[in-house]
VEXDREN-2710 file (C-alpha; in Angstrom, 1 decimal):
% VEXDREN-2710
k/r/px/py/pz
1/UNK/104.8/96.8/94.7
2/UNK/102.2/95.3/97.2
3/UNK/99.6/97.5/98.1
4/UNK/99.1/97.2/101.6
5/UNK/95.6/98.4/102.2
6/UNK/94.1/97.2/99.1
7/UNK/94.3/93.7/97.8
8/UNK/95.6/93.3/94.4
9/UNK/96.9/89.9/93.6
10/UNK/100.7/90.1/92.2
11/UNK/100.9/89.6/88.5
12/UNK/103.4/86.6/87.6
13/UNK/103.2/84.7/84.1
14/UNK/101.9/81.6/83.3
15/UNK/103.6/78.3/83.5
16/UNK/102.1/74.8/81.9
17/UNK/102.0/71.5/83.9
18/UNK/100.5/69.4/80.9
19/UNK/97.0/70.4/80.6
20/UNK/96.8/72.7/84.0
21/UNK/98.0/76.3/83.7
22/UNK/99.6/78.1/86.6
23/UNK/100.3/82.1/87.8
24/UNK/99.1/84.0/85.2
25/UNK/95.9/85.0/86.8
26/UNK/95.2/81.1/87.0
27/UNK/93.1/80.1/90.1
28/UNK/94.9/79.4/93.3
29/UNK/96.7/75.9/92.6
30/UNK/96.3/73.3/95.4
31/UNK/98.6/70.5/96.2
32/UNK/100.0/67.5/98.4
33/UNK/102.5/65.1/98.4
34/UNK/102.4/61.2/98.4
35/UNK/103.7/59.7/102.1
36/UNK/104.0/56.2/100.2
37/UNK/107.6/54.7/98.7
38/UNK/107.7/55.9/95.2
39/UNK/108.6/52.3/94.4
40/UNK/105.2/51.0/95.3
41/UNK/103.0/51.4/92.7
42/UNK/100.0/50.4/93.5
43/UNK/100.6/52.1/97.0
44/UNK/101.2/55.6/94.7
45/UNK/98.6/55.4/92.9
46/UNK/95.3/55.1/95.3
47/UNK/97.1/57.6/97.7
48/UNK/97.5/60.2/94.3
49/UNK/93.9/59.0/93.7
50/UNK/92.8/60.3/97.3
51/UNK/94.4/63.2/96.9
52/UNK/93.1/64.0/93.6
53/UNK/89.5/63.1/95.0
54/UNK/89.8/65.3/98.3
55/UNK/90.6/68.3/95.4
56/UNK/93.8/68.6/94.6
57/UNK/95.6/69.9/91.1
58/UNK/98.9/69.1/91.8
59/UNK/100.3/65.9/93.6
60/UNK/104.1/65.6/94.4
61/UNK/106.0/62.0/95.0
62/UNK/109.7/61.7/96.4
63/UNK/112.2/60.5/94.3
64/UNK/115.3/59.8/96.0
65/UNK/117.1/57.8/93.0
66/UNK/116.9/56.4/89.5
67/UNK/115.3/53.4/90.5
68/UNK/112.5/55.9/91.9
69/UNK/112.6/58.5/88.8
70/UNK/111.9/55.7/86.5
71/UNK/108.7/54.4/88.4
72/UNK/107.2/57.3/88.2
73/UNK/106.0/56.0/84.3
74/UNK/104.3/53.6/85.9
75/UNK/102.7/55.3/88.3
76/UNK/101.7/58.1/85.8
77/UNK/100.4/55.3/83.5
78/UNK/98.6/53.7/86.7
79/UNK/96.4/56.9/86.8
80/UNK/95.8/57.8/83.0
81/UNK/94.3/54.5/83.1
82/UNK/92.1/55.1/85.7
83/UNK/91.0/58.4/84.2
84/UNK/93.5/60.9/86.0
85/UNK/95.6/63.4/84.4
86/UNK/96.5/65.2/87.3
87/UNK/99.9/66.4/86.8
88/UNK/102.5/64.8/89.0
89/UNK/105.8/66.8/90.4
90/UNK/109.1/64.4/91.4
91/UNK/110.5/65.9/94.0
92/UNK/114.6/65.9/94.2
93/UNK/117.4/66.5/96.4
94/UNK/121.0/65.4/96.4
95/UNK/121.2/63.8/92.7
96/UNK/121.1/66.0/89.6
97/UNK/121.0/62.9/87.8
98/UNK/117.2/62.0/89.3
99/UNK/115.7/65.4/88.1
100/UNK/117.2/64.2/84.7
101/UNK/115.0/61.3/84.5
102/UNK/112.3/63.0/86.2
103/UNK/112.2/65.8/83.5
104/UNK/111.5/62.9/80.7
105/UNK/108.6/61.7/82.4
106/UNK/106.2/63.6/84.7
107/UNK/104.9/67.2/84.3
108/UNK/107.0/69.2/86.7
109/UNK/110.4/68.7/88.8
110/UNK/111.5/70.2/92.0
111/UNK/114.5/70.5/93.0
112/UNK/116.3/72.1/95.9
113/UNK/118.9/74.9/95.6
114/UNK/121.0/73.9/98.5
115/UNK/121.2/70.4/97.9
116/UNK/121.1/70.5/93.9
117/UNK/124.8/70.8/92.9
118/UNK/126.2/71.8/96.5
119/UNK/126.3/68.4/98.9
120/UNK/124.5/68.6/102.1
121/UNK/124.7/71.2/104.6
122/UNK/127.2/70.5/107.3
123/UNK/126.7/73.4/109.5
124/UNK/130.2/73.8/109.3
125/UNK/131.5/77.7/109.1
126/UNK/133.7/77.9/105.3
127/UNK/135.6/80.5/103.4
128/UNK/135.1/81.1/99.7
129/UNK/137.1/83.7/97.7
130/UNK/135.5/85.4/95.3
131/UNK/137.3/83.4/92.0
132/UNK/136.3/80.3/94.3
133/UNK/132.7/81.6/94.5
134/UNK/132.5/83.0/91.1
135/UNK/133.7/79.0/90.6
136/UNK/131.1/77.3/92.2
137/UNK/128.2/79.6/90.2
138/UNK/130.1/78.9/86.7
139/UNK/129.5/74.6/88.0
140/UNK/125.9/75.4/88.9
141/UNK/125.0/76.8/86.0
142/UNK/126.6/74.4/83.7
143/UNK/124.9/71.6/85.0
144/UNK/121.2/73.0/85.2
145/UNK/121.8/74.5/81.9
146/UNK/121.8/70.7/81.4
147/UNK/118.2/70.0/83.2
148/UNK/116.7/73.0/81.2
149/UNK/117.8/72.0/78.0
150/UNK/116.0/68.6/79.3
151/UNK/112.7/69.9/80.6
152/UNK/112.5/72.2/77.6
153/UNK/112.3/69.3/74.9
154/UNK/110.0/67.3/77.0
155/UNK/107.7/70.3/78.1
156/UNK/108.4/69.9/81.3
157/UNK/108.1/72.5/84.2
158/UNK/110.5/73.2/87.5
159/UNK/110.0/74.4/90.5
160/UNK/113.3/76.0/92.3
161/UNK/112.0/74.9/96.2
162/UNK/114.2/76.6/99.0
163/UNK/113.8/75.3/102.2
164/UNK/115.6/77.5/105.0
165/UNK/116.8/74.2/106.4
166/UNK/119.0/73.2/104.0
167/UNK/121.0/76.3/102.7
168/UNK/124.4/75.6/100.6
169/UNK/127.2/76.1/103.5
170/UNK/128.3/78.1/100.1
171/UNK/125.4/80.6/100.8
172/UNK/126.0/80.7/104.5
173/UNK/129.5/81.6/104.1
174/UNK/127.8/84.5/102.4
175/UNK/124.7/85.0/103.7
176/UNK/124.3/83.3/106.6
177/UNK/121.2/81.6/107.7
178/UNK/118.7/84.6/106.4
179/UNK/116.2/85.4/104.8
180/UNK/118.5/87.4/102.4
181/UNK/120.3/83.6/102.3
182/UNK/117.5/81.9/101.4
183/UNK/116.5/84.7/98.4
184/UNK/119.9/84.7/96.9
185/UNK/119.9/80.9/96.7
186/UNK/116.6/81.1/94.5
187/UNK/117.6/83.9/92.4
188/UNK/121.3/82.1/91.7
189/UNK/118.8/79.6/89.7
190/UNK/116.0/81.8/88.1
191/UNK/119.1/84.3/86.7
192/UNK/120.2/81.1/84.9
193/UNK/116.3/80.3/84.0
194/UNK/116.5/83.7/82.7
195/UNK/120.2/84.1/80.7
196/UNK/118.6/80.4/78.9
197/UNK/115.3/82.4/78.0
198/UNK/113.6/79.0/80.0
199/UNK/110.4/80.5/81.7
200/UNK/108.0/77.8/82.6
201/UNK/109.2/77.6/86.4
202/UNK/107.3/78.1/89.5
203/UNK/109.6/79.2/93.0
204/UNK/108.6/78.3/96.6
205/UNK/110.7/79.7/99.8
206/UNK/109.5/77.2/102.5
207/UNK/110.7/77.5/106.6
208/UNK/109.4/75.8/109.9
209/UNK/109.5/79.9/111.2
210/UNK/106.8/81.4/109.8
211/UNK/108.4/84.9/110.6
212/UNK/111.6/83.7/108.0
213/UNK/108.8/82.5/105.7
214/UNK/107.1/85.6/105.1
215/UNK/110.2/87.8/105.4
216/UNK/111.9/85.4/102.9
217/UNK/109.1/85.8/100.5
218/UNK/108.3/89.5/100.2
219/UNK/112.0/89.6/99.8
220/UNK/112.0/87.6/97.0
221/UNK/108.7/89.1/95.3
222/UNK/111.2/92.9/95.6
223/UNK/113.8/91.0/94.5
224/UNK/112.0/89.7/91.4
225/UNK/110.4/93.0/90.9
226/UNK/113.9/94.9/90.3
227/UNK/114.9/92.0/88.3
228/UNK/112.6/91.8/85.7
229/UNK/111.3/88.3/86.8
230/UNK/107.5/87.5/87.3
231/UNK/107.5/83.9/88.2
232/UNK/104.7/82.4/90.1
233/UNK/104.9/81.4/93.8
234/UNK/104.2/78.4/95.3
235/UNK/103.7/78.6/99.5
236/UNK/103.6/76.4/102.2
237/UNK/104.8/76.4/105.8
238/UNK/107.1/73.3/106.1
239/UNK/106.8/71.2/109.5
240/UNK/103.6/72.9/110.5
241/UNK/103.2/70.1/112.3
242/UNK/99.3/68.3/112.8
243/UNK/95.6/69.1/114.1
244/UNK/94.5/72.9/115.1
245/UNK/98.5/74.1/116.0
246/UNK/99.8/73.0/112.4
247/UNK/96.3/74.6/110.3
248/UNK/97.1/77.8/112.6
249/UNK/100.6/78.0/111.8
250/UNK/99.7/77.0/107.9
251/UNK/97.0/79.6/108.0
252/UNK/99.3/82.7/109.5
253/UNK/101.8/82.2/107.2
254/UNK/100.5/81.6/104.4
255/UNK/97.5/83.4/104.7
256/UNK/99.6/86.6/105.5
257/UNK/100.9/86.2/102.0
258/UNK/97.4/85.5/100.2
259/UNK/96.2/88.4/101.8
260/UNK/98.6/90.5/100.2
261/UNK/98.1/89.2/96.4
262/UNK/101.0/87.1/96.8
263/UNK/100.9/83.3/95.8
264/UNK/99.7/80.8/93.3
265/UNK/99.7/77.6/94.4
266/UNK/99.8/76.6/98.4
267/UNK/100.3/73.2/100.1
268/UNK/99.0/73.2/103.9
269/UNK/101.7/71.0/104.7
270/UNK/100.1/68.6/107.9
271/UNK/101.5/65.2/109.8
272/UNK/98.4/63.4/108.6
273/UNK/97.4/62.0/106.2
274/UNK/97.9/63.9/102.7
275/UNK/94.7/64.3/101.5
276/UNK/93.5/65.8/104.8
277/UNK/95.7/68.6/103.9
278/UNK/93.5/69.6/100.2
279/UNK/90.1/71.2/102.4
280/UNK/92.1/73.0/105.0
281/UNK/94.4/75.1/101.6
282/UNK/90.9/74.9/100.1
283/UNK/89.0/76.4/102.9
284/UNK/92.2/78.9/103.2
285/UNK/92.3/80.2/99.3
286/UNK/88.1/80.3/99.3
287/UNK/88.3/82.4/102.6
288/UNK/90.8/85.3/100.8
289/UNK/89.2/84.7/97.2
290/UNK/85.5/86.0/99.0
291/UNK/86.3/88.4/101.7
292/UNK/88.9/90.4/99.3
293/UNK/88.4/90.4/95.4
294/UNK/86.5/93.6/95.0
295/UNK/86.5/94.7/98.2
296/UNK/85.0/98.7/98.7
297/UNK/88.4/100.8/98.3
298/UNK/90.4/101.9/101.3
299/UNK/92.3/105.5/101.1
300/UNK/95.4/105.2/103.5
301/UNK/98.8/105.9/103.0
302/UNK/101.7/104.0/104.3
303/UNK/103.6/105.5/107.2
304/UNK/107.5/106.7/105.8
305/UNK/109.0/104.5/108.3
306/UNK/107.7/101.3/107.7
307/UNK/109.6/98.9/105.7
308/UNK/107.5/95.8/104.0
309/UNK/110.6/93.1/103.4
310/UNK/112.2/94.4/107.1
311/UNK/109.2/95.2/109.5
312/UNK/110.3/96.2/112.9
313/UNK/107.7/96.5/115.8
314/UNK/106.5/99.4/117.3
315/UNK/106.6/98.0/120.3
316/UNK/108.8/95.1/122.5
317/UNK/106.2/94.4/125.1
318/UNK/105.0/90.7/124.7
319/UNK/101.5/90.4/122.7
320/UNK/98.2/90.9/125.4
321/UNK/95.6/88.5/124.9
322/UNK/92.0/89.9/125.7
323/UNK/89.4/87.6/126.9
324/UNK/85.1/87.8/126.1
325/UNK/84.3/87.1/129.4
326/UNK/85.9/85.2/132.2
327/UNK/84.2/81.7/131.4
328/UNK/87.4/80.0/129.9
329/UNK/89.2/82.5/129.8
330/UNK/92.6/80.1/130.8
331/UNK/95.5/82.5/130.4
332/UNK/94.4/85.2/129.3
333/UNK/95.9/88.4/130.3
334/UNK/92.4/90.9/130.6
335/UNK/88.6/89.9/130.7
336/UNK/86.5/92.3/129.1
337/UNK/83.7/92.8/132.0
338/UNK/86.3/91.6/134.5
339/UNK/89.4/93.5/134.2
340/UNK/88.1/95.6/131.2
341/UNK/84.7/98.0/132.1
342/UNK/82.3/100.2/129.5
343/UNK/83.4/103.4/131.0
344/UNK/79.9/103.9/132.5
345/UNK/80.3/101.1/134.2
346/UNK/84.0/101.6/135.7
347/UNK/83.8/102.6/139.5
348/UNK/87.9/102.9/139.9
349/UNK/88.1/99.7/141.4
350/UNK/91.8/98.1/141.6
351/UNK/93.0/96.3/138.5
352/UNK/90.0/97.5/136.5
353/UNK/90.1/99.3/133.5
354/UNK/87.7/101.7/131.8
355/UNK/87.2/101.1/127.5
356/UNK/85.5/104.5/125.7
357/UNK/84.0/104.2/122.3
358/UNK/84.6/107.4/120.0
359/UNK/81.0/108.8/121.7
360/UNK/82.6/108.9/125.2
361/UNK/86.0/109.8/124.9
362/UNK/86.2/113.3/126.3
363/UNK/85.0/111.5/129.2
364/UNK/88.6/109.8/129.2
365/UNK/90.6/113.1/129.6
366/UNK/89.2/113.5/133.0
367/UNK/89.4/109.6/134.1
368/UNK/92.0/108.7/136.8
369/UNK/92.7/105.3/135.2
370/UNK/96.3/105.0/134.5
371/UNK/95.1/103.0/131.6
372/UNK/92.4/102.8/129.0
373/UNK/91.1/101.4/126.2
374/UNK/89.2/102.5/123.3
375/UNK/87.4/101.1/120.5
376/UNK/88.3/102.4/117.5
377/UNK/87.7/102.1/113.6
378/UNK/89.8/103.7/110.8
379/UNK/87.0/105.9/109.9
380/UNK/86.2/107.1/113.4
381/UNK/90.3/108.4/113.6
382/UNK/89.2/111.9/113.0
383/UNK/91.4/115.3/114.1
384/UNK/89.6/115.1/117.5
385/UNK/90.2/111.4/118.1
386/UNK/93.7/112.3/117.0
387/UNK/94.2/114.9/119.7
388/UNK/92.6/112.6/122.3
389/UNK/95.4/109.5/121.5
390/UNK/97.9/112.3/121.7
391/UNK/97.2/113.7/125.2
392/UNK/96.5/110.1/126.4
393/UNK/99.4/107.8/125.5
394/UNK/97.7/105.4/128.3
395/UNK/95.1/104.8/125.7
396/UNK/95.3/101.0/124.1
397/UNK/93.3/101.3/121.1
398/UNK/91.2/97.8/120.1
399/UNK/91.4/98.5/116.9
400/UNK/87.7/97.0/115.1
401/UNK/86.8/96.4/111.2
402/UNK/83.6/95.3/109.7
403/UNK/85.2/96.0/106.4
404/UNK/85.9/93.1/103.5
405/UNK/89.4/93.3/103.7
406/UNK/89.9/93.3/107.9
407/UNK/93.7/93.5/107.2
408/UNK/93.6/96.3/104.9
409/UNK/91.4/98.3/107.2
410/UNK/93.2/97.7/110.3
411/UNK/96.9/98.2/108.8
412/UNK/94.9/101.6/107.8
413/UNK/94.1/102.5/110.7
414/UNK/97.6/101.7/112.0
415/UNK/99.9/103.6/109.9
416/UNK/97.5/106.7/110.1
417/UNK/98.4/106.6/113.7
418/UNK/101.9/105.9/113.1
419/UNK/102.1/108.6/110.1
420/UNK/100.2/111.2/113.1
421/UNK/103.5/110.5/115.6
422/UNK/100.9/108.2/117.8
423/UNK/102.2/105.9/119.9
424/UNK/99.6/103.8/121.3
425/UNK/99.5/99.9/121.5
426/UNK/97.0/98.5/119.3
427/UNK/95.1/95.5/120.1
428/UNK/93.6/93.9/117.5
429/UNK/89.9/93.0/118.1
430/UNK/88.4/89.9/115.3
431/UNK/84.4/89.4/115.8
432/UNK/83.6/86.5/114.0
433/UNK/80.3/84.8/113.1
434/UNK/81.6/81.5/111.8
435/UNK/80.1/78.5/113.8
436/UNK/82.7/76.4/112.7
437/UNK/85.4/76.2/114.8
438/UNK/87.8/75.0/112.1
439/UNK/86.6/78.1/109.8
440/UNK/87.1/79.9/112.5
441/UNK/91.0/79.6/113.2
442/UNK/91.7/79.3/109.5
443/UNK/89.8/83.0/108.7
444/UNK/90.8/84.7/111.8
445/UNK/94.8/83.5/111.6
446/UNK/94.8/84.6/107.6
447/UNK/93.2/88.1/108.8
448/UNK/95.4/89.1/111.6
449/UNK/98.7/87.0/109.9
450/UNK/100.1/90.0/108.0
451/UNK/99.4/92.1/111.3
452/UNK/101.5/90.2/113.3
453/UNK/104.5/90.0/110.6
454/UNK/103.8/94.0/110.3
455/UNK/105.1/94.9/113.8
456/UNK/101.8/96.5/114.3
457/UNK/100.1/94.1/116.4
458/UNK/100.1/94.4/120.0
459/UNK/97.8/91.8/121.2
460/UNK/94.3/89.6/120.3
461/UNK/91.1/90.2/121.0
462/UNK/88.3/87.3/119.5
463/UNK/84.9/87.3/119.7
464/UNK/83.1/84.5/118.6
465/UNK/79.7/84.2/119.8
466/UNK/78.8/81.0/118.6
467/UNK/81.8/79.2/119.6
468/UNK/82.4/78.6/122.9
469/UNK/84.7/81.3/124.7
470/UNK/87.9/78.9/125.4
471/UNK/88.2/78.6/121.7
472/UNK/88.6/82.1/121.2
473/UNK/91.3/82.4/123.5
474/UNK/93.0/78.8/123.0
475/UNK/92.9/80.5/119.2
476/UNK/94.4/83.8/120.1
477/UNK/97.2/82.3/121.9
478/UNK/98.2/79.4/119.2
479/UNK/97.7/82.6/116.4
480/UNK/100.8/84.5/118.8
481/UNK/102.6/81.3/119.0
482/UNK/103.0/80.4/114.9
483/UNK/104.2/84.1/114.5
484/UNK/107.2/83.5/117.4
485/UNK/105.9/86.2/119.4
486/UNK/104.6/84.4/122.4
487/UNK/105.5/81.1/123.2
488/UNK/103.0/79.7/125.6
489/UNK/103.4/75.8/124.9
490/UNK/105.2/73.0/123.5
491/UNK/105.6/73.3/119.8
492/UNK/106.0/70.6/117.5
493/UNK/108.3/71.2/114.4
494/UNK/107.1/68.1/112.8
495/UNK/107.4/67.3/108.9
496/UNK/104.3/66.1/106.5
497/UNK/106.3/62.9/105.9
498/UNK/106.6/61.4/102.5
499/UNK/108.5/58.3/100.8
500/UNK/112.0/59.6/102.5
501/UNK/110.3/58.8/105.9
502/UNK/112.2/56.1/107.9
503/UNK/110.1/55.6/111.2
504/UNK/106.1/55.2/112.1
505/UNK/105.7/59.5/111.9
506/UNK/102.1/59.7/113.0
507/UNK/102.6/57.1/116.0
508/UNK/106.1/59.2/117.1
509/UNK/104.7/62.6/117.1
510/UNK/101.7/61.2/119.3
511/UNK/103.9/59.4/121.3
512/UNK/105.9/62.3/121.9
513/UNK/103.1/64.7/122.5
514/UNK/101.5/62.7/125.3
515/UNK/104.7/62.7/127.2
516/UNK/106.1/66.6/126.7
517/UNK/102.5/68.3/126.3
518/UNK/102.8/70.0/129.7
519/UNK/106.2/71.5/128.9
520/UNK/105.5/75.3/128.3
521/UNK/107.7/77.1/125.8
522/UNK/109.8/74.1/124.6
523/UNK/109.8/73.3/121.2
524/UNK/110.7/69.6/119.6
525/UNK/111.5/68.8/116.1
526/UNK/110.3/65.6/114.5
527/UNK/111.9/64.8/111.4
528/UNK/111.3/62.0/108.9
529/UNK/114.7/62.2/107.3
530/UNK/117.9/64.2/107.2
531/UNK/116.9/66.3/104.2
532/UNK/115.6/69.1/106.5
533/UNK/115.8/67.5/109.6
534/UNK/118.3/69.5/111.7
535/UNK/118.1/73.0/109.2
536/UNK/114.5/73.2/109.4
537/UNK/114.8/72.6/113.4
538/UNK/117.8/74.9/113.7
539/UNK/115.8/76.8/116.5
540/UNK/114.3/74.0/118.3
541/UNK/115.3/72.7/121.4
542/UNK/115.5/69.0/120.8
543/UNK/115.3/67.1/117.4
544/UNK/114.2/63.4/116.7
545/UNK/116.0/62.9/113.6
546/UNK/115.1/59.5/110.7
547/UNK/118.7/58.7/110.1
548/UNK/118.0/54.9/108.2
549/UNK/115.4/52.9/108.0
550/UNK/114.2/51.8/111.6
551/UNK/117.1/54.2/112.8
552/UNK/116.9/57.7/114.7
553/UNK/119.7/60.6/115.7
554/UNK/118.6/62.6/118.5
555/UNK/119.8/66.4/118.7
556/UNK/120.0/69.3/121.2
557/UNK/120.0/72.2/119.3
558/UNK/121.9/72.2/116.1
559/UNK/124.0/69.1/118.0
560/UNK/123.6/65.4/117.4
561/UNK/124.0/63.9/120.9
562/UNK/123.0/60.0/119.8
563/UNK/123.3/58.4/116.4
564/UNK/121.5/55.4/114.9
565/UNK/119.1/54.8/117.5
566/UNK/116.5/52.0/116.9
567/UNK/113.5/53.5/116.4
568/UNK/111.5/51.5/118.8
569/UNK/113.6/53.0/122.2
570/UNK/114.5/56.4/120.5
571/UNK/111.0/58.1/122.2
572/UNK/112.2/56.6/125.6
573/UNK/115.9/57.8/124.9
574/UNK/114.1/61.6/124.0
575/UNK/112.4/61.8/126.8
576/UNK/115.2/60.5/129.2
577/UNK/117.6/63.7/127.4
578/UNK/114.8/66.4/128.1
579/UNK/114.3/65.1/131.5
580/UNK/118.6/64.9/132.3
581/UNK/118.5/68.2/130.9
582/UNK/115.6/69.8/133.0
583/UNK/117.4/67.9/136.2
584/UNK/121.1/69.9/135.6
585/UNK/119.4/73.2/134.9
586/UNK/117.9/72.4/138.3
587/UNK/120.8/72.1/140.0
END
């Protein structure tokens, strides 16, 4: 079980990828994927190279078909005779036949679950009995029986990759489109991995929602746990999209995860290009690896009612967002020497509000405020600081940590409250000494992550004093955005790309930016192909769709409104639906 206030990385076996060893108390593996045609060679090759050189242990290529499959010798040879061994993964989805070849040639194959022996999703609502579904699990096994027996002669690895976007319409008829969907399609596979005694397999749960993600994961890792399984993990937020939104969005998710133990390989999956992506899991990984691994112990005990795999949150009031000051302070909701006082500065003025450090709180019993704050460590929540949050339910507490592991401390601090029948809102306050604004998002969205996906967050509160204030708060908000809990601007569901990509990716999404920007709350998928395309943006409002080379399908919601665009006016004909759309809502 995951410790929650302690870090204590989860204990999977190891798997081989040629020479490179992974789970097992391994390092953290990193990893990227090739954006060239697996058909070009030469093309393959000095991008693997880049991505090798920028510090990557892993590098992925597409492989839609045969013809695909069987280049991959020669781009394999390519590198061994430039001096790289670097194992390579194919990555497969629609052709059982592909991963065949695959398995006889590189070190590791993914494949897909819902598109493996199941045909693609069609988001259309089927019945299964149960001898039709006991069926369709007797044909999947038989035929990846087949790729084990495969990868076992040639020493080859798997990786079992769900993506949420493109669930069997089997599971769905099941499941539906959950995270307990998304965990039964993986374990239908390792069950089989496990009846054929074939171990050397790696599993990755990947969504677009980085509140499925997580769920979906410490799902699985219970899952696995009552099943006897220890496979290792590989994570990654899929269509994070590019710049600081996508790292932020990478670094909640998957740094909610690292923080608890969990994970052995990560891909920061980024519209750029793919060796930009190694630094940013690099920086990620170092970050947790330092701050946690021998951290001083904390003593807490989880409160009864909280439930790791099904968090609920203490409260429904939308996130607060706590400013340093009112120089750039943009949107956020209090400034701390504006709205927010020391308590021997407060004077009872409108709209102000006093904040009391453990020192000064007897003071609050006889303030007038109709609310306060207070500052407040785990430590510092002795029986007199109990009785104080008790008679004052108007008390916020800005919860503070100096300690190692921030998210340990502060989930402490948390369910101690919870476990004492306290009902305050927490915000959480991060104070940062990182002059690097980059560092900065990364560390602070991997500390307060696992808050957030906890349900025992209430709102942000960053202090960086050597970064300018905008930062902080620009940061705060984009944190509460990639955990879906306040949406305060466009977002940009927009895939890594790869060889399946059938349009100028990097040119779309910034063509498509510049023109919906200012549109608060929407959110837009970009999609290079139909692989994931309109699964993964199941919860967007518009999707721009790769449908054949130099082609586009364009999407409102789940619904494909215009097929086979050229790619050249599908930006204009985007644009023109959002702006039809905005017009009739008018009306």
């Amino acid at each position: 079980m995951v410790d929650l206030f302690n870090y204590n990385p989860r204990k999977s076996h190891t798997i081989h990828l040629g020479n490179l060893t992974l789970g097992g108390g391994a390092p953290l593996r990193l990893q990227s994927m090739t954006t060239r045609a697996t058909t070009d060679t030469e093309g393959c090759v000095e991008q693997c190279i880049r991505i090798i050189q920028a510090g990557a242990d892993i590098v992925r290529l597409t492989t839609q078909g045969t013809r695909e499959a069987e280049n991959l010798r020669n781009i394999k040879d390519g590198l061994r005779q430039r001096g790289y061994d670097t194992p390579l993964v194919a990555d497969v989805h629609f052709n059982p036949n592909v991963a065949d070849v695959a398995a006889t040639i590189v070190e590791k194959v993914r494949i897909n679950p819902g598109n493996y022996i199941d045909p693609a999703r069609t988001f259309k609502a089927l019945e299964y009995t149960d001898e039709e579904y006991a069926a369709e699990l007797r044909r999947l096994e038989e035929r990846f029986t087949h790729l084990l027996d495969i990868c076992r002669e040639h020493g080859t690895a798997l990786r079992i990759g769900v993506n949420h976007g493109s669930l069997s319409d089997r599971i769905m008829s099941r499941y539906g489109d959950t995270p307990e969907g998304i965990v039964e399609s993986c374990l239908e596979f390792l069950r089989v991995c496990q009846k054929q005694a074939f171990t050397n397999v790696a599993i990755s749960i990947k969504a677009s929602n980085t509140v499925i993600m997580v769920q979906s994961v410490r799902l699985l890792v219970e899952a696995m746990e009552r099943e006897g399984m220890s496979f290792p993990l590989h994570l990654g937020v899929t269509e994070a999209g590019e710049g600081e939104d996508g790292r932020i969005k990478s670094a909640v998710g998957i740094g909610a995860l690292l923080a608890d133990g969990i994970g052995d390989t990560i891909r920061v999956s980024l519209s750029e290009e793919p060796e930009a992506e190694i630094p940013v899991a690099y920086k990620l990984a170092a970050y947790i690896a330092q701050t946690r691994s021998g951290h001083p112990h904390i003593p807490a005990v989880a409160a009864p009612d909280f439930k790791y795999s099904r968090p609920q949150r203490r409260h429904s009031s939308v996130p607060e967002v706590i400013s340093y000051g009112p120089e750039g302070a943009g949107m956020a909701d209090l400034v701390f020497g504006r709205d927010i006082l020391p308590a021997n500065a407060w004077k009872n003025e409108p709209g102000t509000f006093p904040a009391y450090t453990v020192n000064d709180l007897l003071f609050a019993m006889i303030c007038p405020a109709k609310r306060k704050f207070l500052f407040l460590s785990y430590l510092q929540l002795n029986d007199e600081v109990r009785a104080a949050l008790r008679m004052m339910p108007e008390i916020t507490v800005i919860a503070i940590s100096i300690h190692r592991n921030f998210t340990g401390e502060i989930r402490a601090l948390v369910h101690e409250m919870w476990r004492e029948g306290l009902d305050n809102r927490v915000i959480v306050c991060v104070k940062s000494e990182m002059d690097n604004r980059e560092d900065f998002q990364l560390a602070t969205a991997a500390d307060v992550g696992a808050l957030l996906f906890d349900g025992i967050c209430d709102g942000l509160f960053l202090q960086n004093k050597h970064l300018p204030n905008k930062v902080a708060v620009d940061t705060a908000f984009a944190i509460l955005q990639a955990a879906r809990l306040r949406m305060t601007k466009t977002e940009y569901i927009s895939c890594p790309g790869c060889g399946r990509t059938l349009y100028d990716l990097p040119g779309t999404i910034a063509r498509i930016k510049a023109a919906t920007g200012h549109l608060r709350g929407l959110k837009i998928g970009i999609m290079g192909c139909i692989v994931n395309g309109p699964g993964e943006m199941a919860d967007a409002d518009y999707g721009y769709v790769g449908a054949a080379r130099g082609k586009v399908s364009l999407y409102r919601g789940k619904t494909c409104v215009e097929k086979n665009i050229p790619a050249e006016e599908a930006v204009e004909k985007l644009l023109k639906l959002i702006e039809d759309d905005r017009k009739a809502n008018k009306a």
